[in-house]
NUKE-308193 format. One record per atom (N, C-alpha, C, CB): residue number from 1; residue in one letter; atom name; x, y, z. Coordinates in nm, 4 decimals, padded with zeros to 6 digits, always signed. Glycine has a CB too. Example, Ala and Ser with C-alpha at 12.3 -4.5 7.8 and 13.67 -1.06 7.14 Angstrom:
! residues 2
    n  res  atom         X         Y         Z
    1    A     N  +01.3190  -00.5690  +00.7800
    1    A    CA  +01.2300  -00.4500  +00.7800
    1    A     C  +01.3200  -00.3300  +00.7800
    1    A    CB  +01.1308  -00.4473  +00.9046
    2    S     N  +01.2850  -00.2250  +00.7080
    2    S    CA  +01.3670  -00.1060  +00.7140
    2    S     C  +01.2900  +00.0030  +00.7870
    2    S    CB  +01.4084  -00.0598  +00.5725
***
This chain:
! residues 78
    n  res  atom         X         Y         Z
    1    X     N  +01.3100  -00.7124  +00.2825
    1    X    CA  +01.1847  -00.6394  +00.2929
    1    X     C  +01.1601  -00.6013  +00.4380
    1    X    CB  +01.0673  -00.7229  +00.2376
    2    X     N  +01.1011  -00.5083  +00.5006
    2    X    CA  +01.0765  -00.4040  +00.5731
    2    X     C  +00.9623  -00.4824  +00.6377
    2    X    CB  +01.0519  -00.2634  +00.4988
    3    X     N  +00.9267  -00.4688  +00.7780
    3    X    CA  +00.8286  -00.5661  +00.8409
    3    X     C  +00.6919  -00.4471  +00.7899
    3    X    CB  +00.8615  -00.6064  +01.0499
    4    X     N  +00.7280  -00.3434  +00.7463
    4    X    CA  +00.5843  -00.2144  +00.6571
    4    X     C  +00.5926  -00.2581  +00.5591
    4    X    CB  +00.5945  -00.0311  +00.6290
    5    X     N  +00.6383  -00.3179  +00.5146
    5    X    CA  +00.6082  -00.3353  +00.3587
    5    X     C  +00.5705  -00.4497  +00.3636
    5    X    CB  +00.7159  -00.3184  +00.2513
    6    X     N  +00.5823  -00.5601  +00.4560
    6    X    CA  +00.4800  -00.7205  +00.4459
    6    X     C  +00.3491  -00.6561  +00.5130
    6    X    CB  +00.5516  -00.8941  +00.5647
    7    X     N  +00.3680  -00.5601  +00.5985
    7    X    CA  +00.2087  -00.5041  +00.6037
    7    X     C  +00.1170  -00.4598  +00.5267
    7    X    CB  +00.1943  -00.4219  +00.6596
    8    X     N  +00.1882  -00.3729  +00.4838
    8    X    CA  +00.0910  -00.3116  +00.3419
    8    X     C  +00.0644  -00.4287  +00.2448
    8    X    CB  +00.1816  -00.1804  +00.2380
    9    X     N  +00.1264  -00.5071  +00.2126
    9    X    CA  +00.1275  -00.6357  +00.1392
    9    X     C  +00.0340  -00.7142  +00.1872
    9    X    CB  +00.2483  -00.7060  +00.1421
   10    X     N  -00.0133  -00.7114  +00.3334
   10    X    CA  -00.1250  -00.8024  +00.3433
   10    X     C  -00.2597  -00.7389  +00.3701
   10    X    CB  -00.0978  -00.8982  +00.4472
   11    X     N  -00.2418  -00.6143  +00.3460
   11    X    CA  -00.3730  -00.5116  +00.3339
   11    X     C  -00.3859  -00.5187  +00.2029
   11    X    CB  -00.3617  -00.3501  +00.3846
   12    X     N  -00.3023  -00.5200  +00.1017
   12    X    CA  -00.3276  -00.5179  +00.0148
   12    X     C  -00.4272  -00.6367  -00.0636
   12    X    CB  -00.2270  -00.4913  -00.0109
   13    X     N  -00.3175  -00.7310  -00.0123
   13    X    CA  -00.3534  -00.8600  -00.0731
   13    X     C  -00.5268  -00.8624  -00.0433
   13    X    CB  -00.2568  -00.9996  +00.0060
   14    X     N  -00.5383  -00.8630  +00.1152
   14    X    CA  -00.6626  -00.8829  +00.1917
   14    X     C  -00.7931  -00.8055  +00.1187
   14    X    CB  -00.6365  -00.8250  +00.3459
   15    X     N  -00.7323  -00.6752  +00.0749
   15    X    CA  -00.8453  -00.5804  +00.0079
   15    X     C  -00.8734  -00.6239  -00.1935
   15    X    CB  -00.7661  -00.3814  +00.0346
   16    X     N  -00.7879  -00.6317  -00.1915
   16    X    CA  -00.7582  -00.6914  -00.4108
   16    X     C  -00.7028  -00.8053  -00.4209
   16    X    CB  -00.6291  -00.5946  -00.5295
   17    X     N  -00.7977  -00.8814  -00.4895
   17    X    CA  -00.7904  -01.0135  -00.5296
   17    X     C  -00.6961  -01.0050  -00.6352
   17    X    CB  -00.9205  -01.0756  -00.5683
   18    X     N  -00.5447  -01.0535  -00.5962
   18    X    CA  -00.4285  -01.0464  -00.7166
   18    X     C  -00.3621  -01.1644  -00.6402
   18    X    CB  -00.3187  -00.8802  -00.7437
   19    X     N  -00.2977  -01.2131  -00.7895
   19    X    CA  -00.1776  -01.3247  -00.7364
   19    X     C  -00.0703  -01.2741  -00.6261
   19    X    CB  -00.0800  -01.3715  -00.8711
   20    X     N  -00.0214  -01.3756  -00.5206
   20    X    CA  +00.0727  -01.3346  -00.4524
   20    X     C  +00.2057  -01.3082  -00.5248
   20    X    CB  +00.0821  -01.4183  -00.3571
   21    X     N  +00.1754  -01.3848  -00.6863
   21    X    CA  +00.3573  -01.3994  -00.7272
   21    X     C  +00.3435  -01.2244  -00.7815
   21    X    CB  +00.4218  -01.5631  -00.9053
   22    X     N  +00.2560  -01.1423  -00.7662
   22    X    CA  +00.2304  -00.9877  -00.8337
   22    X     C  +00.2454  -00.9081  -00.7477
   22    X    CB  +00.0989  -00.9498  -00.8931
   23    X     N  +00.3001  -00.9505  -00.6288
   23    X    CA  +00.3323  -00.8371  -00.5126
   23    X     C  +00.4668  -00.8501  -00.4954
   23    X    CB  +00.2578  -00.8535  -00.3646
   24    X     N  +00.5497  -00.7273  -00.5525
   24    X    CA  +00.6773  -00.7284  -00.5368
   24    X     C  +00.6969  -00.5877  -00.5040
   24    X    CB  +00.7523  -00.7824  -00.6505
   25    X     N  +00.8384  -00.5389  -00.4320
   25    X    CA  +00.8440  -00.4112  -00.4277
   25    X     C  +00.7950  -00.3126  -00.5171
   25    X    CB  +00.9428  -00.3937  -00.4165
   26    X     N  +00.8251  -00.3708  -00.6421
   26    X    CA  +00.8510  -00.2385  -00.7694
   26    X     C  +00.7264  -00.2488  -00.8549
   26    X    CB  +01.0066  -00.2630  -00.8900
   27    X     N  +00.6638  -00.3393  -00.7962
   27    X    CA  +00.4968  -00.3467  -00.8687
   27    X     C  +00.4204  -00.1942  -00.8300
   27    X    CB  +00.3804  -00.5034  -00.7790
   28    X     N  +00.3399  -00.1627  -00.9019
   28    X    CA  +00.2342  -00.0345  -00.8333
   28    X     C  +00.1359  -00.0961  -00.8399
   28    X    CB  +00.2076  +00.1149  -00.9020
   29    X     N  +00.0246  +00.0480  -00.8017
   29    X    CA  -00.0844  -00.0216  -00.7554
   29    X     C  -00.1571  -00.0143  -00.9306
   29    X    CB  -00.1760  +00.0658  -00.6003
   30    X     N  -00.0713  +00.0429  -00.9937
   30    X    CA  -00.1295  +00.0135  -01.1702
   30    X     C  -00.1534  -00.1273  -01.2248
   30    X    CB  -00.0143  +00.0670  -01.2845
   31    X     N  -00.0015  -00.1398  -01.1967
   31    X    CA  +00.0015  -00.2829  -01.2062
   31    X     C  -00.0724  -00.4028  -01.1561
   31    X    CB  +00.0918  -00.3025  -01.1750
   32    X     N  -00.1316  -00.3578  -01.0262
   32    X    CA  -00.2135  -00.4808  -00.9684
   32    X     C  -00.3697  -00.4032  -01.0129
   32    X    CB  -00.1814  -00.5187  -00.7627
   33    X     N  -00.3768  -00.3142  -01.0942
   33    X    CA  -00.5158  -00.2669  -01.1676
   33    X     C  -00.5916  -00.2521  -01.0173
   33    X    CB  -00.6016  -00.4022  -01.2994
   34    X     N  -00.5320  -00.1979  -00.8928
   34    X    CA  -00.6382  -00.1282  -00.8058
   34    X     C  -00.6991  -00.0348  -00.8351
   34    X    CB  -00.6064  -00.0901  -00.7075
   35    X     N  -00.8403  -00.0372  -00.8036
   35    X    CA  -00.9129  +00.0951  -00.8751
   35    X     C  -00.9400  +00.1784  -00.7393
   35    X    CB  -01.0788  +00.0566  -00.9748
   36    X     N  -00.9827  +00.3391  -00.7432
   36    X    CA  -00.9978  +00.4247  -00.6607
   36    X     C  -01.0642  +00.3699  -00.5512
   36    X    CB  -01.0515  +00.5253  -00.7109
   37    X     N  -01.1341  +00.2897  -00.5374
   37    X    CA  -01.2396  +00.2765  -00.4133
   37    X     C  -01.1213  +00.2134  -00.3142
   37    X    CB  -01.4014  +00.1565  -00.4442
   38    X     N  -01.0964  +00.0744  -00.4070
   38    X    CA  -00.9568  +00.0095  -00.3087
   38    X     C  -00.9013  +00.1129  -00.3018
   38    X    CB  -00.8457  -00.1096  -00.3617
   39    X     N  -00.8289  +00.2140  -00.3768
   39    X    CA  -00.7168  +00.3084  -00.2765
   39    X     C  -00.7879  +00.3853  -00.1772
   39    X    CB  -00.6244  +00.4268  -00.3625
   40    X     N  -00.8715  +00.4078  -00.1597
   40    X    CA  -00.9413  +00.4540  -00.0150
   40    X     C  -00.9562  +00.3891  +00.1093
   40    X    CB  -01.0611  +00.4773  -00.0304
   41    X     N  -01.0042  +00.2097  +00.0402
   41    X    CA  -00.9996  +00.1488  +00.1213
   41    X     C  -00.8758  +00.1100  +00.1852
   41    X    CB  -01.0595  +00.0785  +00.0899
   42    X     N  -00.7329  +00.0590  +00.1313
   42    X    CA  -00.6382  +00.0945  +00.1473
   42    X     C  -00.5831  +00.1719  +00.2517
   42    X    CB  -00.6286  +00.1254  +00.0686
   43    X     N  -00.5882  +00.2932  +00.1803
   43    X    CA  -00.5600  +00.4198  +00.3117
   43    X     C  -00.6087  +00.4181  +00.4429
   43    X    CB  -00.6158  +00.5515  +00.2799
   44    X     N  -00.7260  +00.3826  +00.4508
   44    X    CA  -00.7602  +00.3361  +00.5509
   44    X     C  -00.7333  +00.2198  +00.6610
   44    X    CB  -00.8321  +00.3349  +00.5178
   45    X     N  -00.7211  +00.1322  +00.6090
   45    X    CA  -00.6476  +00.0712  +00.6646
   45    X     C  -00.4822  +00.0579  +00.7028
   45    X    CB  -00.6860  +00.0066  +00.6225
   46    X     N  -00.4212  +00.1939  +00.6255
   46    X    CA  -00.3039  +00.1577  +00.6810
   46    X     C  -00.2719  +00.2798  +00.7440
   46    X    CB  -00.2018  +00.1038  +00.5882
   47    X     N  -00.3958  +00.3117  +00.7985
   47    X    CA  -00.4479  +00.4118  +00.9372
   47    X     C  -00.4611  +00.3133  +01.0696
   47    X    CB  -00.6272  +00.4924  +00.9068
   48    X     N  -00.5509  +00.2436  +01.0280
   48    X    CA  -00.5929  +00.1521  +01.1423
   48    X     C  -00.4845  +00.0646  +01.2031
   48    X    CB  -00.7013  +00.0603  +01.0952
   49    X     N  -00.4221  +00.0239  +01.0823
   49    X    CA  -00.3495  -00.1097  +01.1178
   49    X     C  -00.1535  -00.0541  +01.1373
   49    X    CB  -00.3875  -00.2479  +00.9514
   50    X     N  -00.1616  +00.0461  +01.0835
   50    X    CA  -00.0074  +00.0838  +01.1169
   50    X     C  +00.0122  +00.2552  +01.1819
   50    X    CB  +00.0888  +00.0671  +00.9508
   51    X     N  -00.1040  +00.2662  +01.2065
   51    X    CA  -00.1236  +00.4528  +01.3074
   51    X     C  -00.0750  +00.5568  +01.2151
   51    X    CB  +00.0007  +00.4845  +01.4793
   52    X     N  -00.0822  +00.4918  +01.0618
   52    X    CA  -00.0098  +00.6385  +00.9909
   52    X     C  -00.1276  +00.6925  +00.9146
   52    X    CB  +00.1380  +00.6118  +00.8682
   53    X     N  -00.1489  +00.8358  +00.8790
   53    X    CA  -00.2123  +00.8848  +00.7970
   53    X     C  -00.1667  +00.9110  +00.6938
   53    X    CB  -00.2559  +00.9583  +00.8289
   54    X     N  -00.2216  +00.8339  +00.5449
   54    X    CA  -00.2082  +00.8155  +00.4203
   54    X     C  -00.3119  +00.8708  +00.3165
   54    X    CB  -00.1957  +00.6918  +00.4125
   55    X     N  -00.3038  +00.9564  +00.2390
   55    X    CA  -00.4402  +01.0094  +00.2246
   55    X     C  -00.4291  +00.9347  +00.0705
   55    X    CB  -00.4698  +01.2033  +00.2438
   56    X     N  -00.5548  +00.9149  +00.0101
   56    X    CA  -00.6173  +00.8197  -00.1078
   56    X     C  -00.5327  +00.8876  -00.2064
   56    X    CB  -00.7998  +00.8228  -00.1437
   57    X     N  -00.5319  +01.0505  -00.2190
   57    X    CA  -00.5000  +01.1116  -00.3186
   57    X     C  -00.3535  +01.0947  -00.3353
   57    X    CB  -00.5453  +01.2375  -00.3109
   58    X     N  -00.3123  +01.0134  -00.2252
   58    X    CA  -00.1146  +01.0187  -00.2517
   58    X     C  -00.1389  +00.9326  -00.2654
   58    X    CB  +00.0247  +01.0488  -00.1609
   59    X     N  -00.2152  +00.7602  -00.2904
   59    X    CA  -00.1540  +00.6491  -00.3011
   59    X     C  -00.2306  +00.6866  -00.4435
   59    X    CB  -00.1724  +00.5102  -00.1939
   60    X     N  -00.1075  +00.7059  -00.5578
   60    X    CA  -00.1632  +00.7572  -00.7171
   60    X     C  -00.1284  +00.6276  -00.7802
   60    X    CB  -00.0745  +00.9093  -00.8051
   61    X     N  -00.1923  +00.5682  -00.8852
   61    X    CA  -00.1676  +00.5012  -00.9923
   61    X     C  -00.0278  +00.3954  -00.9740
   61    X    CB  -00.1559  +00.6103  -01.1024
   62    X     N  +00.0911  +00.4903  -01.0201
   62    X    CA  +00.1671  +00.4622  -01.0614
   62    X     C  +00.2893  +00.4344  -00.9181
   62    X    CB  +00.1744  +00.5541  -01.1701
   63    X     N  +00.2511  +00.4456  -00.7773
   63    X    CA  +00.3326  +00.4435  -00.6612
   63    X     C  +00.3637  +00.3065  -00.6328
   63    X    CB  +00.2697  +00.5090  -00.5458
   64    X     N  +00.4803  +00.2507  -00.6462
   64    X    CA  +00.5118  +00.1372  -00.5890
   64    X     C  +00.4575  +00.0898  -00.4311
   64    X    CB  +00.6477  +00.1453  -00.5972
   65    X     N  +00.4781  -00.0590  -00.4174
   65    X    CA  +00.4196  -00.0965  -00.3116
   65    X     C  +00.5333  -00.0566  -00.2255
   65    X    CB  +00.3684  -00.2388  -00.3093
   66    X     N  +00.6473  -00.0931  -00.3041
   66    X    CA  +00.8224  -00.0578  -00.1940
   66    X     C  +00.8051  +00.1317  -00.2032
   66    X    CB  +01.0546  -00.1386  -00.3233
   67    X     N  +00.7392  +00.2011  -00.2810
   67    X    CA  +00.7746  +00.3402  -00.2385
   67    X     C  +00.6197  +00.3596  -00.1216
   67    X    CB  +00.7885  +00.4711  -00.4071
   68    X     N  +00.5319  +00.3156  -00.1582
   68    X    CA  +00.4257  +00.3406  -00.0662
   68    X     C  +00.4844  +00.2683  +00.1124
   68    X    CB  +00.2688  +00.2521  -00.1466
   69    X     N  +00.5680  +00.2027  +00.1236
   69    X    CA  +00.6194  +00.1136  +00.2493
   69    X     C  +00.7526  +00.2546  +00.2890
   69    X    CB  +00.7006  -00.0989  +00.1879
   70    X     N  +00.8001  +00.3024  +00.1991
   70    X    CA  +00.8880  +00.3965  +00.2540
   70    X     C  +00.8438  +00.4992  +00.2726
   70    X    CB  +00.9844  +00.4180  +00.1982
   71    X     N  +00.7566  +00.5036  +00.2502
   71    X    CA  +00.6404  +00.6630  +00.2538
   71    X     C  +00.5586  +00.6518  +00.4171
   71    X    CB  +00.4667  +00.6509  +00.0841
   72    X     N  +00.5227  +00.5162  +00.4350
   72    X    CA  +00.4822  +00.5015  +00.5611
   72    X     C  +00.5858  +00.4959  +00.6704
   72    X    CB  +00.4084  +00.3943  +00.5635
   73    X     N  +00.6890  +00.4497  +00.6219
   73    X    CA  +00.8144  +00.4685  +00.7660
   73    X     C  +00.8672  +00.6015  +00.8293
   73    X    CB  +00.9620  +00.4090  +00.7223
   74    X     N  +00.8847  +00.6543  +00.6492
   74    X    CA  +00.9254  +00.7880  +00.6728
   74    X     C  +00.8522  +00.8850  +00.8394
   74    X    CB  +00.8717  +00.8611  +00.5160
   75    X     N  +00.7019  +00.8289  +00.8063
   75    X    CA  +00.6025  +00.9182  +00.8686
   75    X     C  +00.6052  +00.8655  +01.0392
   75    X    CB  +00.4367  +00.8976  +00.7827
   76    X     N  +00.6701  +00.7360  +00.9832
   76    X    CA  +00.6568  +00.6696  +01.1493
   76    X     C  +00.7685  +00.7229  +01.2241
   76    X    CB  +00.6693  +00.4892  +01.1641
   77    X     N  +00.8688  +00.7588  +01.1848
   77    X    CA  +00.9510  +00.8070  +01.2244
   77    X     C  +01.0304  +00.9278  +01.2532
   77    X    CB  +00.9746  +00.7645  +01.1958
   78    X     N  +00.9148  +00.9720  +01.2129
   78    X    CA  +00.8850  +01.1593  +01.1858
   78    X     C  +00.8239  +01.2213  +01.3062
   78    X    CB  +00.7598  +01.2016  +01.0494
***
């Protein structure tokens, strides 16, 4: 795992009350039943905390936590 993807993992965790054994790459945010407000809140924070801009409307339903972590590198490295 990607030192972005234990980040997003602890924004995540920090923002939605879910088991830790439910955060795996290939989980989405369906799966951990985040609802719209968390994905805003979310986005936001992984503005603050990793300098990337993520907008609410791309972190959709069904986006893995491992594709949302490659989505943020991509950008870091762009």
């Amino acid at each position: 795992m990607t030192e972005t993807y234990t980040q997003l993992v602890s924004i995540v965790s920090g923002l939605h009350d879910a088991p830790a054994d439910r955060f795996r790459p290939e989980t989405s945010f369906e799966d951990l039943d985040v609802d719209s407000l968390t994905m805003v809140e979310i986005s936001i924070h992984i503005e603050r905390h990793l300098g990337v801009a993520v907008e609410d409307s791309e972190l959709v339903p069904g986006l893995t936590l491992g594709a949302t972590a490659e989505l943020i590198d991509a950008r870091l490295t762009a």
